[in-house]
C-alpha positions as a Python dict, from the first residue, in 0.01 Angstrom:
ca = {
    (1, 'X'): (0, 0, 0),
    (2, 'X'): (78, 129, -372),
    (3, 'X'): (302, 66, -544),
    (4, 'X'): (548, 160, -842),
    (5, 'X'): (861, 130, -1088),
    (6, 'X'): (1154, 296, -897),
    (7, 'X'): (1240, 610, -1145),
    (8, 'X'): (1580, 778, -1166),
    (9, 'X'): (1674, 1166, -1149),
    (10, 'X'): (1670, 1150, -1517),
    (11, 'X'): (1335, 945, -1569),
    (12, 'X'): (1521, 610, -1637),
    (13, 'X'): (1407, 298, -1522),
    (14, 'X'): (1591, 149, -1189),
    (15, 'X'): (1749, -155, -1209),
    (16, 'X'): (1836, -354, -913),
    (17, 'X'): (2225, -528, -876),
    (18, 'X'): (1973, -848, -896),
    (19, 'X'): (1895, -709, -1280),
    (20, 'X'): (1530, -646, -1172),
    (21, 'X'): (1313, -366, -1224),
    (22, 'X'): (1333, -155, -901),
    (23, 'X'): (976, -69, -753),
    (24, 'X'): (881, 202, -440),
    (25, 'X'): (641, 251, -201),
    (26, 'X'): (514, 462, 44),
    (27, 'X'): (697, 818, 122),
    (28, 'X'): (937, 688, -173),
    (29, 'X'): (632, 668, -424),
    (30, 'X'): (496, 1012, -286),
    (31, 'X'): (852, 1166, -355),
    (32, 'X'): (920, 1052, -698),
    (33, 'X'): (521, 1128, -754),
    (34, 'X'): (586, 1458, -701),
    (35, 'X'): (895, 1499, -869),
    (36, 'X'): (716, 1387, -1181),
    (37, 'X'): (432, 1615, -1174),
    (38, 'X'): (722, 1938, -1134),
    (39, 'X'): (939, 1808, -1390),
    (40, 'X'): (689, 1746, -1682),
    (41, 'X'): (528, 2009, -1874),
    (42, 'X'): (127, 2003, -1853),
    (43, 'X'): (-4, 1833, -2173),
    (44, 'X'): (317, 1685, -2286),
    (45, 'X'): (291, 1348, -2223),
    (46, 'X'): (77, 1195, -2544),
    (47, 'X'): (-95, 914, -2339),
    (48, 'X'): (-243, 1159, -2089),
    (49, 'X'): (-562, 1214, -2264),
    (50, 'X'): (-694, 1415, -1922),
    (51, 'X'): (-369, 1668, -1955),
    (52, 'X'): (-395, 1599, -1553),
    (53, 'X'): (-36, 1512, -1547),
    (54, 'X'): (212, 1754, -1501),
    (55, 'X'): (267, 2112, -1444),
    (56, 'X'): (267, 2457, -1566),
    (57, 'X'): (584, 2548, -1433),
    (58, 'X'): (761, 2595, -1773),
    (59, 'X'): (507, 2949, -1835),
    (60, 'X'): (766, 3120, -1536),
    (61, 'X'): (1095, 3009, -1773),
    (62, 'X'): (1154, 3341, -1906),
    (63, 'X'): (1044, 3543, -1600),
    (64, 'X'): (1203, 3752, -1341),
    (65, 'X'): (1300, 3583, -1028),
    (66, 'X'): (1036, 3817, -794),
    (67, 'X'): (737, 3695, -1037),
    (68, 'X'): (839, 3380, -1053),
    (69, 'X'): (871, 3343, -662),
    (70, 'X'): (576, 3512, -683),
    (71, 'X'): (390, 3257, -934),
    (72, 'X'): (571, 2898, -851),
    (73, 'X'): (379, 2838, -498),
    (74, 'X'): (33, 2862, -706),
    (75, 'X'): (127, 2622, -1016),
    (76, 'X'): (268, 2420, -795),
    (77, 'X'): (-6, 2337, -607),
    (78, 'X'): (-219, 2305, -903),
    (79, 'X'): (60, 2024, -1051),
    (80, 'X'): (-4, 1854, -737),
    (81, 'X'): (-383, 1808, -702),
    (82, 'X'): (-417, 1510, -892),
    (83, 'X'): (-197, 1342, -604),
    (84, 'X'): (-516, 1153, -369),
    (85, 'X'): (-296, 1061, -81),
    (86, 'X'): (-197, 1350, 35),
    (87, 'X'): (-275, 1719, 83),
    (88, 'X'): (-52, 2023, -8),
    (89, 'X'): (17, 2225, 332),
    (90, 'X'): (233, 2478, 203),
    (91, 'X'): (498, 2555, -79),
    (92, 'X'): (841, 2790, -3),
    (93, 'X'): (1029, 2864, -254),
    (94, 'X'): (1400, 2995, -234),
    (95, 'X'): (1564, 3120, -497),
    (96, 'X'): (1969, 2974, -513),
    (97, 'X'): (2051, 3155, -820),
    (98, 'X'): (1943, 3354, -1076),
    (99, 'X'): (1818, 3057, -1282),
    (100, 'X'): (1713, 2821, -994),
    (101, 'X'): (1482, 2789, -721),
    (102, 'X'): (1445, 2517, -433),
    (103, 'X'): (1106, 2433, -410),
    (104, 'X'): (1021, 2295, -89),
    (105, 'X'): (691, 2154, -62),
    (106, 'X'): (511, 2051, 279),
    (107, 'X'): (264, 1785, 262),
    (108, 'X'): (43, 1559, 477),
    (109, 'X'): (-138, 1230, 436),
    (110, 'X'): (-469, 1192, 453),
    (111, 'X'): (-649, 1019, 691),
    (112, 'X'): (-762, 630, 608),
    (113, 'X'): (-578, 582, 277),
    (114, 'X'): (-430, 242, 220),
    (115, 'X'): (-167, 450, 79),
    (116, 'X'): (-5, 586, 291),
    (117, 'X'): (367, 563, 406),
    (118, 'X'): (574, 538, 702),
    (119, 'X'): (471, 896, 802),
    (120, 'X'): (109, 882, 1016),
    (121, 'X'): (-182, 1057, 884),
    (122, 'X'): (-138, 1481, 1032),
    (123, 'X'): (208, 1431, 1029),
    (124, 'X'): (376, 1718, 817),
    (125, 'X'): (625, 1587, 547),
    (126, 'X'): (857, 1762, 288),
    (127, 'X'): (1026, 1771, -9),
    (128, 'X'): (1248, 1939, -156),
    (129, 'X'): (1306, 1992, -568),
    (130, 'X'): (1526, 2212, -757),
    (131, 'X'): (1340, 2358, -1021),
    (132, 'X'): (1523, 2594, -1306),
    (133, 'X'): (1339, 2929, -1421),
    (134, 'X'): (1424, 3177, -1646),
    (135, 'X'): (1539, 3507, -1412),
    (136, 'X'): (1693, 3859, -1570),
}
């Protein structure tokens, strides 16, 4: 099963009362996977020589709310490709203010990955991730 540093809300490293490096796993790892790819803008990251890591959320910033509902489903997916063990079933987003969206996004394992977590392959999971926009 893969494994990885545990990463805060605010991309700090976890440390355990034990002063250890926290680590996650299965539909933990998938979660905070996820969460990275939203939060950090395509191309950003300097040791990413691919620019495969990330998203393209940031080109809805200074958009209305109706294109960016609109808009969000698609780069969403595309920040999410990159993620082998599972597959993207579906993206809603709902808008909670006029400068923030919940982005929930429904996913699946896929079959015969060593990878996967406590969910069984077919089984639908989600996630959900606040995302701020720009909105008039």
């Amino acid at each position: 099963m893969a494994f990885d540093l545990a990463i805060s809300e605010n991309f700090d490293l976890v440390i355990t009362g034990a002063r250890d490096l926290a680590g996650v796993s299965g539909d933990e790892l998938i979660a905070q996977r996820i969460v990275i790819r939203l939060r950090v803008i395509r191309g950003s990251w300097v040791l990413d020589d691919s620019n495969s890591l990330g998203s393209n959320i940031n080109e809805v910033m200074s958009r209305s709310m109706a294109d960016a509902e609109v808009k969000l489903p698609t780069l969403i997916r595309q920040a999410l490709t990159d993620i082998d063990e599972v597959e993207i079933v579906n993206v809603e987003i709902i808008p909670v203010s006029t400068k923030q969206v919940l982005a929930t996004i429904f996913f699946q394992y896929r079959p015969d990955l060593d990878a996967m977590g406590d969910a069984v392959s077919g089984d639908v999971q989600d996630i959900t991730v606040p995302l701020t926009i720009g909105g008039e």
